[in-house]
C-alpha positions as CSV (number, residue, x, y, z in Angstrom):
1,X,120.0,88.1,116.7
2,X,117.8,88.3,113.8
3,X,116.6,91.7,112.1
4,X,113.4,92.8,113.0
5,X,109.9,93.9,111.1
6,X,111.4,98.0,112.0
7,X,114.3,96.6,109.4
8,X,111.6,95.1,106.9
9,X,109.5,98.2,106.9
10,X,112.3,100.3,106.5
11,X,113.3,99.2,102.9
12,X,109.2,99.1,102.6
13,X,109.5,103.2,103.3
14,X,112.9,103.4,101.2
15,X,111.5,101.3,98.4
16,X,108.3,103.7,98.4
17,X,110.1,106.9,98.7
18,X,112.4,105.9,95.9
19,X,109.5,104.9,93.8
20,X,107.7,108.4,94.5
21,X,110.4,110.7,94.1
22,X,110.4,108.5,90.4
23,X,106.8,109.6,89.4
24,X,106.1,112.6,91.5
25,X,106.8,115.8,89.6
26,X,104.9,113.9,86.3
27,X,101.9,113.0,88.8
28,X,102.0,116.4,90.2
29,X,102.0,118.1,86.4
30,X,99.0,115.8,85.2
31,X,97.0,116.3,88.2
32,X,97.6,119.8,88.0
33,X,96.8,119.9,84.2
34,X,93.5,117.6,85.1
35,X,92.6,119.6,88.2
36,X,92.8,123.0,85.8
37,X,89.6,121.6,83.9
38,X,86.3,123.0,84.6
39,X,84.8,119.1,84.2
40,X,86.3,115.8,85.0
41,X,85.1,114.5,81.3
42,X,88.1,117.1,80.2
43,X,90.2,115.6,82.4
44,X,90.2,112.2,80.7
45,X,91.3,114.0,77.7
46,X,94.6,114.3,80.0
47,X,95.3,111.2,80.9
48,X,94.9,109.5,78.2
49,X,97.7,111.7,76.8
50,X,99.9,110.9,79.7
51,X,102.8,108.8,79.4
52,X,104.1,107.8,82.7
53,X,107.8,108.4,83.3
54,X,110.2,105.8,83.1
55,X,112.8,105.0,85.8
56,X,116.1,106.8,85.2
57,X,119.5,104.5,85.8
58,X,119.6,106.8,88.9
59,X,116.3,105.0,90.2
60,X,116.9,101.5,89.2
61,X,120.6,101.7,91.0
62,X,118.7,102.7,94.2
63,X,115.8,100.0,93.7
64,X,118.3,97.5,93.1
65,X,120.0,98.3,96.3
66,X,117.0,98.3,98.3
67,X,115.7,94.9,96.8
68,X,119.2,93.5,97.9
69,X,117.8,94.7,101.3
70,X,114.8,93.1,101.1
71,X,116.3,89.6,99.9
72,X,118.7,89.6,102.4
73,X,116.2,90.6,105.1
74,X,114.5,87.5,103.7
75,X,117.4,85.2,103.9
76,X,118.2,86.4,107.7
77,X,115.1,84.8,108.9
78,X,116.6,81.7,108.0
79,X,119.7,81.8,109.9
80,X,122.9,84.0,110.6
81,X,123.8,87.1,107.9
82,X,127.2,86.0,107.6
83,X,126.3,82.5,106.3
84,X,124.1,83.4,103.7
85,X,124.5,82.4,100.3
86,X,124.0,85.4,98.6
87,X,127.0,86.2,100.5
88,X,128.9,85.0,97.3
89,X,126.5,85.3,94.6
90,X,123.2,88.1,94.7
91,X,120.0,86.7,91.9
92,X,121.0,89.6,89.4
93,X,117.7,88.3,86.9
94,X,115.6,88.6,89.9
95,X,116.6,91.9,91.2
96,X,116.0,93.3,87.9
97,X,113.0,91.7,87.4
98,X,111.5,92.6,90.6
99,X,112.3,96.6,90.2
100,X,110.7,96.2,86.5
101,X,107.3,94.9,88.3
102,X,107.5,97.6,90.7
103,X,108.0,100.0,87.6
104,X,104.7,98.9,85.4
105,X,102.9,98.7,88.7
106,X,103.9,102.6,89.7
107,X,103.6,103.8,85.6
108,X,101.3,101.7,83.9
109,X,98.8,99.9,86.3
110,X,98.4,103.5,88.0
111,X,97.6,105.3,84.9
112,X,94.8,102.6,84.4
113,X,93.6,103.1,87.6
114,X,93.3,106.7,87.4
115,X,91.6,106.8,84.3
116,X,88.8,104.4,86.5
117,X,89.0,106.4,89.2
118,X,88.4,109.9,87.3
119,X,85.7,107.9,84.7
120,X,83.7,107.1,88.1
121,X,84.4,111.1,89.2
122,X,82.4,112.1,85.5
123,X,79.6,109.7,85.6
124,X,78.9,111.0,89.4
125,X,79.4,114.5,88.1
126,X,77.4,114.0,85.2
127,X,74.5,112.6,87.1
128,X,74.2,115.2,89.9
129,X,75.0,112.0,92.5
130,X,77.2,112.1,95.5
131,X,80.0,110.5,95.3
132,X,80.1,107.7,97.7
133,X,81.9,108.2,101.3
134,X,85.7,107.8,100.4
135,X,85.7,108.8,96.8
136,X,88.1,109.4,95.0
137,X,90.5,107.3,96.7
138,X,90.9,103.8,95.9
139,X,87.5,102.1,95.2
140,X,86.4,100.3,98.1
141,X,86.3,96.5,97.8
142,X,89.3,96.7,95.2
143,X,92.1,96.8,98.1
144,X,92.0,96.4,101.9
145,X,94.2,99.8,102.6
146,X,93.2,103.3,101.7
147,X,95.1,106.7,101.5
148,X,94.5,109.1,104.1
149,X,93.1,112.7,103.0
150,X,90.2,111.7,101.1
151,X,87.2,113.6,99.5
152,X,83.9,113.6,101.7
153,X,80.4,112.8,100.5
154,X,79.3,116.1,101.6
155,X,80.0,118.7,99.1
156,X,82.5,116.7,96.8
157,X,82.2,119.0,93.9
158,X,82.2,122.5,95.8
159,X,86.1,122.6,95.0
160,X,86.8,120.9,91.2
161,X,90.8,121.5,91.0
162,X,90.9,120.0,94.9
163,X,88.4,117.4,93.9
164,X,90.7,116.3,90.8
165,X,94.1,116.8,92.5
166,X,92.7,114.7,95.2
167,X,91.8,112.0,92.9
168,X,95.2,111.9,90.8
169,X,97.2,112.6,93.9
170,X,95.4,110.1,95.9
171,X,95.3,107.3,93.5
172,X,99.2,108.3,92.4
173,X,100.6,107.8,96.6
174,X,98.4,104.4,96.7
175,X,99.7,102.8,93.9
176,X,103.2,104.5,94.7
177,X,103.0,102.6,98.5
178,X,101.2,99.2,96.9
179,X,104.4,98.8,94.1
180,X,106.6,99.0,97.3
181,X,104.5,96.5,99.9
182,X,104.3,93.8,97.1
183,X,107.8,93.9,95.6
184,X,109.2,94.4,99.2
185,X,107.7,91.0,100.2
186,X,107.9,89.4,97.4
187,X,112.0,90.0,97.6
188,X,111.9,89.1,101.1
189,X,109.8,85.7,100.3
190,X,112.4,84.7,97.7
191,X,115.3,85.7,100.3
192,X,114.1,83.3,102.9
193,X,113.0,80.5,100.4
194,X,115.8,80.8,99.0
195,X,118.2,80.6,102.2
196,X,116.4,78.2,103.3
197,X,116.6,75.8,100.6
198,X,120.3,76.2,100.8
199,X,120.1,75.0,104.3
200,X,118.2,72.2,103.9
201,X,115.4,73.5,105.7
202,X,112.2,71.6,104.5
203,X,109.6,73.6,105.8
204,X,108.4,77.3,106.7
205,X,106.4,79.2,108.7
206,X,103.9,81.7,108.7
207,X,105.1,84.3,111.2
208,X,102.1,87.6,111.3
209,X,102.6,90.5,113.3
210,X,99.9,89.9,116.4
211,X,98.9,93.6,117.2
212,X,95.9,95.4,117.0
213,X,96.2,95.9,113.1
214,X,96.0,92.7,112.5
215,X,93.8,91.6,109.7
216,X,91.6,88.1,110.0
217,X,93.5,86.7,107.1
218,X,96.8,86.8,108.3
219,X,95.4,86.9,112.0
220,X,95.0,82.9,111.0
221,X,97.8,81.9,108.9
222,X,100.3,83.0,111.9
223,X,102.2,79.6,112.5
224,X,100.8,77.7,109.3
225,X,103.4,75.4,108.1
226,X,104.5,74.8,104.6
227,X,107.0,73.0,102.5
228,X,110.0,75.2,100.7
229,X,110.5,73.3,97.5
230,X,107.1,74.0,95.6
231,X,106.9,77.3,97.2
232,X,110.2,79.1,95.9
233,X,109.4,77.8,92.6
234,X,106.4,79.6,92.9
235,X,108.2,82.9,93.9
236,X,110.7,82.4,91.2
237,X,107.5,82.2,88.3
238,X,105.9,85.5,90.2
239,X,109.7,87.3,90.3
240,X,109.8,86.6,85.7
241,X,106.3,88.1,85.6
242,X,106.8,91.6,84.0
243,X,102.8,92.1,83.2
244,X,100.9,93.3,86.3
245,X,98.2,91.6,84.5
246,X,99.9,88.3,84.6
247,X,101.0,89.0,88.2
248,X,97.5,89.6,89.1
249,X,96.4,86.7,88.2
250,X,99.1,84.7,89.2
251,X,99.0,85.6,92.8
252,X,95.3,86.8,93.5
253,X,94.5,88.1,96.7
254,X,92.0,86.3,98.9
255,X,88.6,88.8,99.4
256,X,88.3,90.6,102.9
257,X,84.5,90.5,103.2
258,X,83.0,88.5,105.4
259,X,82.3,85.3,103.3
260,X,85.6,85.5,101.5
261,X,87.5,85.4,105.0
262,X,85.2,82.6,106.0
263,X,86.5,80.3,102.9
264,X,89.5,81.5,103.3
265,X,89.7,80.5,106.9
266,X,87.9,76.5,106.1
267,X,90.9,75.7,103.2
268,X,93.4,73.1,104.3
269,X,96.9,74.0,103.6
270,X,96.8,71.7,100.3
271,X,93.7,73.5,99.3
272,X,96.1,76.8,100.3
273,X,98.6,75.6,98.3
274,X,96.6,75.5,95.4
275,X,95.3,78.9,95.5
276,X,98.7,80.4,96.0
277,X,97.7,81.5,99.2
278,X,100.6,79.7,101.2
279,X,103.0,82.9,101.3
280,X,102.4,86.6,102.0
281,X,101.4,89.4,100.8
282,X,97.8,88.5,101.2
283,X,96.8,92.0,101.0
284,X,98.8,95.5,100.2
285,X,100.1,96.6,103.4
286,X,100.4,93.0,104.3
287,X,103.4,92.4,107.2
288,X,103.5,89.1,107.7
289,X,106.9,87.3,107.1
290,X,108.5,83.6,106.3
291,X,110.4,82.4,109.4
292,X,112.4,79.1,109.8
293,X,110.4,76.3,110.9
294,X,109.5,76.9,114.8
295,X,110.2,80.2,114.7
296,X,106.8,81.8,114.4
297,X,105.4,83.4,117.4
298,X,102.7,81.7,119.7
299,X,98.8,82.1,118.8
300,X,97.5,85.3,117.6
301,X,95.5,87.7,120.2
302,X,91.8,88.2,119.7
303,X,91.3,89.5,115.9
304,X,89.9,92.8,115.3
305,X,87.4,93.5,113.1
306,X,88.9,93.4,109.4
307,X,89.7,97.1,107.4
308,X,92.6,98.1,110.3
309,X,95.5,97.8,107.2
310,X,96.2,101.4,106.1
311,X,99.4,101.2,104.3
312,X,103.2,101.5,105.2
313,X,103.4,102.0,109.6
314,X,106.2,104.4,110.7
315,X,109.2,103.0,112.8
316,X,112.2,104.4,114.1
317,X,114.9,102.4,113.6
318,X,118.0,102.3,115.5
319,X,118.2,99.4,117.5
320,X,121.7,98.0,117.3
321,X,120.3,94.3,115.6
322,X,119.1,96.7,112.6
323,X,122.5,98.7,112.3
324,X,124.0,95.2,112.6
325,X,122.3,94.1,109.1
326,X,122.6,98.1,107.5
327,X,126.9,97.3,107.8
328,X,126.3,93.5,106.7
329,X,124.3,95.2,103.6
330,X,127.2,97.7,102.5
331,X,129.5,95.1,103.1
332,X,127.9,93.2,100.4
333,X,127.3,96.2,98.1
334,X,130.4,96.9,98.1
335,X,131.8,93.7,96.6
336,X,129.1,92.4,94.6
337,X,127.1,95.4,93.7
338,X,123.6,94.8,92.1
339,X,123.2,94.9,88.0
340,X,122.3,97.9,86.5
């Protein structure tokens, strides 16, 4: 038996809590230097004097670890653990690249993001405006999944140290959870391209997770077939990328309005192809998965209306298929541990 999403999302939560205990205490000491200001305008002063931290040998030993998770999660979709081929070899350049991206994504992207998040707080502030409903979490339209514990529109200045600890610290566990949804799936993307290229496997699948959370998007790619080749050549250029500029770029996300779901939804899989838009993560938070060809599940229930993707989900896991892939994992480790 195969390991389940409960095994993806728990590197997902690993890879996050890794990546947080990385940047916390710096994120914590900014915000509270920016929340200590009597005006947000000051607080700009302070970030643009922060330098994010850097991720210690400690970190980068546990992200490697984790992405060798996440690749062989990947690769288990494709068929049995134990016949893997990163069994005898592990993509070193890959693994490093991969924890790099996840690095400038949780340093550099979020210190540009904060410093549009808090420029937004000033101009507000500055003109006497409410803030909008939300504020100052992620601006809405950017990404399809928000943190919890947001400001109000009521009274969003009655507080200024909570307003501007809630807009560093917010903005700071966002990025913190994006970095670990895109480099999680990306890993697990190359895994299963990967393995299945070494089996001779032609073509994948699409294979969504058909609960209530569902998003539109990946409500209608459940089951969409697509050829291997092209594809993990594609995953391989993303996994080099080291600019989350470049990776931007590379691998847009389609937009979750209305009209953007609605051309999403009338593109032929060349048209798909194309776009980049033939493999997950189509959104942060994304769960969908590559299976082997037929594997994918039957058609997707009634889709809810879009905006139900709020992040990483919780899940226990200890069913004995998960444990089954932990041992498999240290077994590995242990003989063919991941580059420093």
């Amino acid at each position: 038996m195969r390991p389940k999403l409960q095994t993806y999302v728990a590197v997902e939560t690993s890879f996050a809590a890794a990546i947080g205990a990385a940047v916390q205490p710096d994120l914590q000491a900014v915000a509270d230097e920016a929340a200590s200001h009597a005006h947000p305008e000051n607080a700009l002063g302070v970030l643009d004097k922060w330098a994010p931290p850097v991720f210690s040998q400690e970190t980068r030993a546990k992200l490697g670890e984790l992405a060798v998770s996440a690749i062989l999660f990947g690769a288990s979709r494709m068929g049995p653990i134990q016949e893997s081929r990163y069994m005898q070899a592990l993509p070193h350049l890959q693994i490093k690249t991969a924890i790099h991206q996840a690095e400038m994504m949780a340093t550099r992207s979020m210190r540009k993001l904060l410093v549009k998040q808090v420029t937004s707080f000033a101009i507000a502030y500055r003109a006497g405006a409410p803030l909008p409903e939300g504020t100052p979490g992620l601006i809405k339209g950017d990404l399809c999944c928000s943190p919890k514990g947001l400001l109000k529109a009521d009274d969003p200045y009655a507080d200024m140290a909570d307003a501007m600890n809630a807009v560093v610290m917010g903005t700071g566990r966002a990025m913190k959870d994006i970095a670990a949804n895109l480099t999680t799936s990306r890993l697990v993307a190359f895994g299963a391209l990967g393995e299945a290229e070494a089996r001779n496997q032609t073509h994948y699948q699409i294979d969504s997770t058909l609960d209530d959370r569902i998003c539109p998007i990946c409500a209608h790619m459940n089951g969409r077939r697509f050829p291997v080749r092209d594809t993990l050549g594609k995953v391989e250029r993303l996994l080099l990328l080291d600019d989350p500029e470049d990776l931007k770029s590379a691998a847009p996300f389609p937009r979750q309005n209305k009209a953007g779901i609605a051309e999403f939804e009338s593109l032929e899989n060349q048209e798909l192809i194309a776009r980049g838009w033939n493999l997950p993560p189509w959104h942060p938070g994304c769960r969908c998965l590559i299976v082997a060809d037929g594997d994918a599940k039957a058609a997707p229930p009634a889709v809810p209306p879009a905006g139900n993707n709020d992040g990483l989900q919780s899940f226990t896991v200890h069913d004995s298929e998960a444990e089954s892939f932990w041992s498999k994992l240290a077994e590995i480790l242990k003989k063919n541990p991941p580059a420093p």
